[in-house]
N, CA, C and O atoms as a Maestro MAE file, in Angstrom:
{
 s_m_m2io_version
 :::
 2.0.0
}

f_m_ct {
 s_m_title
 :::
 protein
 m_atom[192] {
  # First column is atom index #
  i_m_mmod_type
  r_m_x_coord
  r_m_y_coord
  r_m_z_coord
  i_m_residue_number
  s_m_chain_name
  s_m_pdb_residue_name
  s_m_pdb_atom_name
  i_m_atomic_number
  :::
  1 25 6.883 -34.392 8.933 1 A "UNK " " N  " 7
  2 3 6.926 -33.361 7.924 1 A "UNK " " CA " 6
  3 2 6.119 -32.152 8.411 1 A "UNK " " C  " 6
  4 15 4.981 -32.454 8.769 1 A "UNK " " O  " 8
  5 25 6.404 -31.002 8.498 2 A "UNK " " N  " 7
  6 3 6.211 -29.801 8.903 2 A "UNK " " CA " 6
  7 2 4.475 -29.204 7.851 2 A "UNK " " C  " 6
  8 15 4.070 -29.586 6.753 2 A "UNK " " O  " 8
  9 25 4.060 -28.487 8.538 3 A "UNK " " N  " 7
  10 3 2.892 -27.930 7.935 3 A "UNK " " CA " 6
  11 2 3.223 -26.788 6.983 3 A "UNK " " C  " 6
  12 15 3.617 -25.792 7.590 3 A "UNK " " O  " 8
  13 25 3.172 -26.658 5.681 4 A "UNK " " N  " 7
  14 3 3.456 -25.082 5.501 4 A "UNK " " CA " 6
  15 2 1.944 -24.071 5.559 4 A "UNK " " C  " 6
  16 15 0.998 -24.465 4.877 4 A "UNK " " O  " 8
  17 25 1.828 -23.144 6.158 5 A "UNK " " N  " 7
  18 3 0.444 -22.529 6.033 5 A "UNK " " CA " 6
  19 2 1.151 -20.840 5.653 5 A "UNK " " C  " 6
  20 15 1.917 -20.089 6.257 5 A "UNK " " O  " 8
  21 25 0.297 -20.765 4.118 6 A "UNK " " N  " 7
  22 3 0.653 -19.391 4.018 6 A "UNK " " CA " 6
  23 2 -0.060 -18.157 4.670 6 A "UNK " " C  " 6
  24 15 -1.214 -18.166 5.098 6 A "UNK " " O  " 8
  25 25 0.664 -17.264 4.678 7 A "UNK " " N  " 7
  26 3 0.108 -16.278 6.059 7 A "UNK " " CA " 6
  27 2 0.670 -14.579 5.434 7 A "UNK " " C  " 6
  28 15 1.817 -14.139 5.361 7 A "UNK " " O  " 8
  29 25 -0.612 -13.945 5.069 8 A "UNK " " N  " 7
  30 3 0.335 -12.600 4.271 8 A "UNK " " CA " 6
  31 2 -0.705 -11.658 5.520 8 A "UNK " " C  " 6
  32 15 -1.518 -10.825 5.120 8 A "UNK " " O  " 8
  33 25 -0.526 -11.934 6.937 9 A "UNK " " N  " 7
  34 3 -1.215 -11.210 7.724 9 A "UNK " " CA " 6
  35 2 -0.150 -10.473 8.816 9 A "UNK " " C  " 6
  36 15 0.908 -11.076 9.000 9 A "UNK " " O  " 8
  37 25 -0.319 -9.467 9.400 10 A "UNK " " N  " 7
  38 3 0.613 -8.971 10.341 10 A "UNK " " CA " 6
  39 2 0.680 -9.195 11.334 10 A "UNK " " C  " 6
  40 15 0.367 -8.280 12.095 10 A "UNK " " O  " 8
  41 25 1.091 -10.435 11.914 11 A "UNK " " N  " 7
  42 3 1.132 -11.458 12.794 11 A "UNK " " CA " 6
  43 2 2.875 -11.538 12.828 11 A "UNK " " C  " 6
  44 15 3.749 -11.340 11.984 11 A "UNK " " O  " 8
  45 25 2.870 -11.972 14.391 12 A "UNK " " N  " 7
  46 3 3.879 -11.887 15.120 12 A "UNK " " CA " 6
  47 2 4.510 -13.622 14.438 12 A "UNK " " C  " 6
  48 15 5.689 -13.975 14.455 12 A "UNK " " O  " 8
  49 25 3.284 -14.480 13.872 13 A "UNK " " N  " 7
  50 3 3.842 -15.471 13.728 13 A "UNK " " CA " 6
  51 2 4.478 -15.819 11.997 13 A "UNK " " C  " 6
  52 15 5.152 -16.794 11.665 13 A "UNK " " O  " 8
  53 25 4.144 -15.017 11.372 14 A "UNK " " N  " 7
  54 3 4.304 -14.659 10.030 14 A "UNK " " CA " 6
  55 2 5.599 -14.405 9.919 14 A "UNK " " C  " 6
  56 15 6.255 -13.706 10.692 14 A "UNK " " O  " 8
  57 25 5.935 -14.888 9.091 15 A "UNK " " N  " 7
  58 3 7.877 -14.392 8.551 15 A "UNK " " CA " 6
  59 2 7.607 -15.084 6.941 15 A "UNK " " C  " 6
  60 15 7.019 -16.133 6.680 15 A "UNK " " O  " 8
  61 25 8.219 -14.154 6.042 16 A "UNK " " N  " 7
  62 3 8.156 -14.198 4.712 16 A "UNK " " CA " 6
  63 2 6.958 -15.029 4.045 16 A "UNK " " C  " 6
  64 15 7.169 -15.830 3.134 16 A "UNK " " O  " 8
  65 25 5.760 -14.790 4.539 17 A "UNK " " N  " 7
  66 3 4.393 -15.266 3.889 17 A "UNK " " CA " 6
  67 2 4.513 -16.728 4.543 17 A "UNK " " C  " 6
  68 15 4.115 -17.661 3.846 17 A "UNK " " O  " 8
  69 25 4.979 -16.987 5.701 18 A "UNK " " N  " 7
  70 3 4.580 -18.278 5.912 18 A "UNK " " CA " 6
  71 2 4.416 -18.441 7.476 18 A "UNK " " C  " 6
  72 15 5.313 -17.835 8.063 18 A "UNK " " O  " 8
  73 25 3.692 -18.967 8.169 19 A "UNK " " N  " 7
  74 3 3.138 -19.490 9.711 19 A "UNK " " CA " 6
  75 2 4.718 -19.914 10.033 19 A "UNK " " C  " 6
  76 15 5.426 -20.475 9.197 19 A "UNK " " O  " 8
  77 25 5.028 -19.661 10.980 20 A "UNK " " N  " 7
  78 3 5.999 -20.348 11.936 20 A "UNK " " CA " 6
  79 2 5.826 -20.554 12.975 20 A "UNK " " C  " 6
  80 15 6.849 -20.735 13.635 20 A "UNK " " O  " 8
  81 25 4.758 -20.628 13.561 21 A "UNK " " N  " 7
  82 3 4.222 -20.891 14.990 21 A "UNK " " CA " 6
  83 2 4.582 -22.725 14.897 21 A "UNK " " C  " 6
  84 15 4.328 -23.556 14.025 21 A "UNK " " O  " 8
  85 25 5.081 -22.795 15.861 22 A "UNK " " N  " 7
  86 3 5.439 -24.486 15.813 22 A "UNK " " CA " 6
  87 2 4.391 -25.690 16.595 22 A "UNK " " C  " 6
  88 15 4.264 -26.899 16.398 22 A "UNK " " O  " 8
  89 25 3.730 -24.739 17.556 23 A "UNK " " N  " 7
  90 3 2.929 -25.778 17.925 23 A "UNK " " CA " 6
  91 2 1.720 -25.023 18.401 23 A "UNK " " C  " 6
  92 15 1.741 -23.793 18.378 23 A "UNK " " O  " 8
  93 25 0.621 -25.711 18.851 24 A "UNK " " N  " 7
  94 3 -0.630 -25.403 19.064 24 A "UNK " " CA " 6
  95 2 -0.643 -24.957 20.791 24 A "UNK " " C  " 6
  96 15 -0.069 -25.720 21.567 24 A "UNK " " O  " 8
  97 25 -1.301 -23.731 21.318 25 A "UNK " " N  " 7
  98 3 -0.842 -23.117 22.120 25 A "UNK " " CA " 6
  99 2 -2.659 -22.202 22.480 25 A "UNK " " C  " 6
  100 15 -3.733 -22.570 22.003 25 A "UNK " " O  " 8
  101 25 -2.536 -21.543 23.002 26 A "UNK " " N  " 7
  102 3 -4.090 -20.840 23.444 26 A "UNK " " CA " 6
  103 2 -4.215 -20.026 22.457 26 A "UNK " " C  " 6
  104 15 -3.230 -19.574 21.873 26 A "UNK " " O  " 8
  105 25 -5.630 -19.682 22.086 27 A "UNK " " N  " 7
  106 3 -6.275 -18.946 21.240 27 A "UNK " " CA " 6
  107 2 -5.664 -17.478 21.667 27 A "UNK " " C  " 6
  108 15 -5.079 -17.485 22.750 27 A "UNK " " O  " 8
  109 25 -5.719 -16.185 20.948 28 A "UNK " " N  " 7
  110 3 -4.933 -15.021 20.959 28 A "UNK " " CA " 6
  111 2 -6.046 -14.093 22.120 28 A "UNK " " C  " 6
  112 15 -5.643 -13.321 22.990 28 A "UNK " " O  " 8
  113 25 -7.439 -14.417 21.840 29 A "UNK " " N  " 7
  114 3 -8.287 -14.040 21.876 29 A "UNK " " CA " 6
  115 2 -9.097 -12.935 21.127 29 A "UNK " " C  " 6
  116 15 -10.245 -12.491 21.085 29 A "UNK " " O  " 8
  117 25 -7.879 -12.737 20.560 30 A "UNK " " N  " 7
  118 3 -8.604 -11.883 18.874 30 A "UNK " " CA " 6
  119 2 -8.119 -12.400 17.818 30 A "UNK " " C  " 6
  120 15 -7.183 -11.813 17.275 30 A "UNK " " O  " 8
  121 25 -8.537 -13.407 17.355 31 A "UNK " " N  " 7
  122 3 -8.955 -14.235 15.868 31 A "UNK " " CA " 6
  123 2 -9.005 -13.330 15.021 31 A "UNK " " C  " 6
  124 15 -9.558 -12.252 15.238 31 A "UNK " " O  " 8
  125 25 -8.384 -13.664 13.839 32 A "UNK " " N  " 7
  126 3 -8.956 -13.510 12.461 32 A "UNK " " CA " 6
  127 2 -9.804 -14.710 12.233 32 A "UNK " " C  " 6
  128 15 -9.675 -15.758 12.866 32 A "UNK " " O  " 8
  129 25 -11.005 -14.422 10.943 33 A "UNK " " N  " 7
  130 3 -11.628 -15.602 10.488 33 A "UNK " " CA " 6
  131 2 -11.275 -16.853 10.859 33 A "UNK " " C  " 6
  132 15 -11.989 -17.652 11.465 33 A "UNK " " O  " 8
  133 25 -10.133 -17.016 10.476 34 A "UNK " " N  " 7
  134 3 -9.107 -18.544 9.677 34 A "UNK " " CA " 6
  135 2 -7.760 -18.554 11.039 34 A "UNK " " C  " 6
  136 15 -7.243 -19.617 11.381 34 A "UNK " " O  " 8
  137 25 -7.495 -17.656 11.460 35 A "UNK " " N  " 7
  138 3 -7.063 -17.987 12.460 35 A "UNK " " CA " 6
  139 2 -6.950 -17.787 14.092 35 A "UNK " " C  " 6
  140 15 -6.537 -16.738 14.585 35 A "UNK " " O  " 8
  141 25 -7.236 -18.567 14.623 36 A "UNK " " N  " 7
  142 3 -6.899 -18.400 16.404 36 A "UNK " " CA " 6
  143 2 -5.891 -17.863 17.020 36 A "UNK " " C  " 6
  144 15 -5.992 -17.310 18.115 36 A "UNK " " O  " 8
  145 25 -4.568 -18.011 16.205 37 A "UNK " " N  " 7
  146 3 -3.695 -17.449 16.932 37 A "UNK " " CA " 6
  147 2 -3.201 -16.202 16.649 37 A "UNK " " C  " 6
  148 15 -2.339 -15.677 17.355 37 A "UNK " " O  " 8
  149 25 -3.642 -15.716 15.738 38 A "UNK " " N  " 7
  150 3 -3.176 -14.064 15.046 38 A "UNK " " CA " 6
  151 2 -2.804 -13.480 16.435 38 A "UNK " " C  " 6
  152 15 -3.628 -13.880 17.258 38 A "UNK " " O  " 8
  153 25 -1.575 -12.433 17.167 39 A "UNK " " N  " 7
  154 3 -1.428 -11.617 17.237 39 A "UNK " " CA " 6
  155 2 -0.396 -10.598 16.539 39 A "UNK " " C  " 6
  156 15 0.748 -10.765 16.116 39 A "UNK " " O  " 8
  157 25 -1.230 -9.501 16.584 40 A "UNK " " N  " 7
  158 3 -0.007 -8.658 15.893 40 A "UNK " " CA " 6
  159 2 1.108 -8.427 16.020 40 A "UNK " " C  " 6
  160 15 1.669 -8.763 17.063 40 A "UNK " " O  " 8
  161 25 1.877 -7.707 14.893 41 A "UNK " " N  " 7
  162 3 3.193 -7.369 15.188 41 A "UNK " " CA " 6
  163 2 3.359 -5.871 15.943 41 A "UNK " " C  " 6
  164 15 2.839 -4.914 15.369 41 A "UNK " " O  " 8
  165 25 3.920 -5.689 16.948 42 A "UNK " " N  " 7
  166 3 4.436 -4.128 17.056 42 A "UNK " " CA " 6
  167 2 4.932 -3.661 15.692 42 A "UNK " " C  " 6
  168 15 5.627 -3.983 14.728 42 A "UNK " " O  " 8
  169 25 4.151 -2.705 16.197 43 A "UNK " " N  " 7
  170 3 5.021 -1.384 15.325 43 A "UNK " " CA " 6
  171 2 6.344 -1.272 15.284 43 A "UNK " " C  " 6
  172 15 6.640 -1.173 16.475 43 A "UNK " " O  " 8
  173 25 7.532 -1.216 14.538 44 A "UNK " " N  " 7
  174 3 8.883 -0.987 14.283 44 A "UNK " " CA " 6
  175 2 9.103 0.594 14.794 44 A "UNK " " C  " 6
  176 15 8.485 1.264 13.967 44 A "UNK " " O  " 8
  177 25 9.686 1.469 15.755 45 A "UNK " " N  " 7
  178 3 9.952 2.319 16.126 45 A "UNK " " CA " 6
  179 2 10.648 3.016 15.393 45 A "UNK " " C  " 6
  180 15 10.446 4.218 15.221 45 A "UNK " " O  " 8
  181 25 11.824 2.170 14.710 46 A "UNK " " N  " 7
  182 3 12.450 2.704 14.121 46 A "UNK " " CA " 6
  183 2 11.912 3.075 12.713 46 A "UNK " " C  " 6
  184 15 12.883 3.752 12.376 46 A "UNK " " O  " 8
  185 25 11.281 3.117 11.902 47 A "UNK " " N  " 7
  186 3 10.445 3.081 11.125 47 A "UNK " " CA " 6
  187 2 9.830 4.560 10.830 47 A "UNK " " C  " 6
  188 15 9.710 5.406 11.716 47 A "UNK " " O  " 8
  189 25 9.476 4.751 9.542 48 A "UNK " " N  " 7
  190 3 8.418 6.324 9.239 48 A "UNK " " CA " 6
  191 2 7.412 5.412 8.491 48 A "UNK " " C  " 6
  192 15 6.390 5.892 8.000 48 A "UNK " " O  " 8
  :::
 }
 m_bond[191] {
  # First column is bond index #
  i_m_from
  i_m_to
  i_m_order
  :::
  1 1 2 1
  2 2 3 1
  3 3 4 2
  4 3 5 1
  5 5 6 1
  6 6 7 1
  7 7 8 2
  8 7 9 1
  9 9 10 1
  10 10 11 1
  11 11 12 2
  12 11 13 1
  13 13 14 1
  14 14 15 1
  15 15 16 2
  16 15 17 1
  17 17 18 1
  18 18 19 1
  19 19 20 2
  20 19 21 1
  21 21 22 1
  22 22 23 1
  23 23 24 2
  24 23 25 1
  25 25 26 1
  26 26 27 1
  27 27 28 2
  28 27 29 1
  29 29 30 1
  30 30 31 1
  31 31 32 2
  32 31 33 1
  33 33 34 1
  34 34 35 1
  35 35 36 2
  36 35 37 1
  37 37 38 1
  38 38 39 1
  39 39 40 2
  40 39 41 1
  41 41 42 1
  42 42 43 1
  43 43 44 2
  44 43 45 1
  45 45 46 1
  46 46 47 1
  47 47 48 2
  48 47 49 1
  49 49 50 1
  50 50 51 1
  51 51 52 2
  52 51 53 1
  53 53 54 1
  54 54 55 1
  55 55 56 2
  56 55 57 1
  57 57 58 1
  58 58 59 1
  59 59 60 2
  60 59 61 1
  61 61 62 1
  62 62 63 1
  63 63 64 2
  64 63 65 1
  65 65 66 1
  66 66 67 1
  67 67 68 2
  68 67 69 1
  69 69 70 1
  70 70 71 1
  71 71 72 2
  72 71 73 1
  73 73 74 1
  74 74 75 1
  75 75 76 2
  76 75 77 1
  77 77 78 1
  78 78 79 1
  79 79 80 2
  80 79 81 1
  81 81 82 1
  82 82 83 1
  83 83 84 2
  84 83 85 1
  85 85 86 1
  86 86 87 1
  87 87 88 2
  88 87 89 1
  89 89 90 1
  90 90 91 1
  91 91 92 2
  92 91 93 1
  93 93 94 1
  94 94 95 1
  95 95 96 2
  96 95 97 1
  97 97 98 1
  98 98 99 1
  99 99 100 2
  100 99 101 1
  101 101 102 1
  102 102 103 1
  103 103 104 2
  104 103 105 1
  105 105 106 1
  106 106 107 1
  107 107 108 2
  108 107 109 1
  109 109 110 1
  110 110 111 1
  111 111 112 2
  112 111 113 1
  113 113 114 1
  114 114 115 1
  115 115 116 2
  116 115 117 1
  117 117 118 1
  118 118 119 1
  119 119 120 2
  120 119 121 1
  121 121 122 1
  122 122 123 1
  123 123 124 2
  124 123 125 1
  125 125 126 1
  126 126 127 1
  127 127 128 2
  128 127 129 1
  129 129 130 1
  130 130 131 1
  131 131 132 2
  132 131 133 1
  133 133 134 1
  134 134 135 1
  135 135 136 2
  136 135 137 1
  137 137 138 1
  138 138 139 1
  139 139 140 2
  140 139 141 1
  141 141 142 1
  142 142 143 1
  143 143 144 2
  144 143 145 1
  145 145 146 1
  146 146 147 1
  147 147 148 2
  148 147 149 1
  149 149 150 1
  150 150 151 1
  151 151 152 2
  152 151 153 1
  153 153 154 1
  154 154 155 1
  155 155 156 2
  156 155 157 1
  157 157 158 1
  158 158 159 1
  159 159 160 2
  160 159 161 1
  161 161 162 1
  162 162 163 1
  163 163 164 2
  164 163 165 1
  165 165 166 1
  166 166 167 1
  167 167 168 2
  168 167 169 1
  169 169 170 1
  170 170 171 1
  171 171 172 2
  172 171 173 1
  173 173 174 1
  174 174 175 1
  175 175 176 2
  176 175 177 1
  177 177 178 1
  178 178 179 1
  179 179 180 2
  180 179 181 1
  181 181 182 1
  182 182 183 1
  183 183 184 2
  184 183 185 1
  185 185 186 1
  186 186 187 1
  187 187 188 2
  188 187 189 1
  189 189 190 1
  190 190 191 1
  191 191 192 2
  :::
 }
}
């Protein structure tokens, strides 16, 4: 059974308030508090 971990952070691993990172992998090296693996999302180019 799958983990659900909610996630309202701008992380590459985040999709609709929830973690989808599937498995445990190296630290980002820039942590949030609560998590190790946070990295961000790019910026959308297309976007204002």
């Amino acid at each position: 059974m799958p983990l659900i971990i909610n996630c309202s952070e701008n992380c590459i691993y985040q999709e609709e308030g929830v973690c989808n990172l599937k498995h445990a992998t190296y630290s980002s090296g820039t942590p949030l508090k609560d998590c190790p693996y946070f990295k961000e999302k790019p910026k959308d180019k297309n976007r204002s």
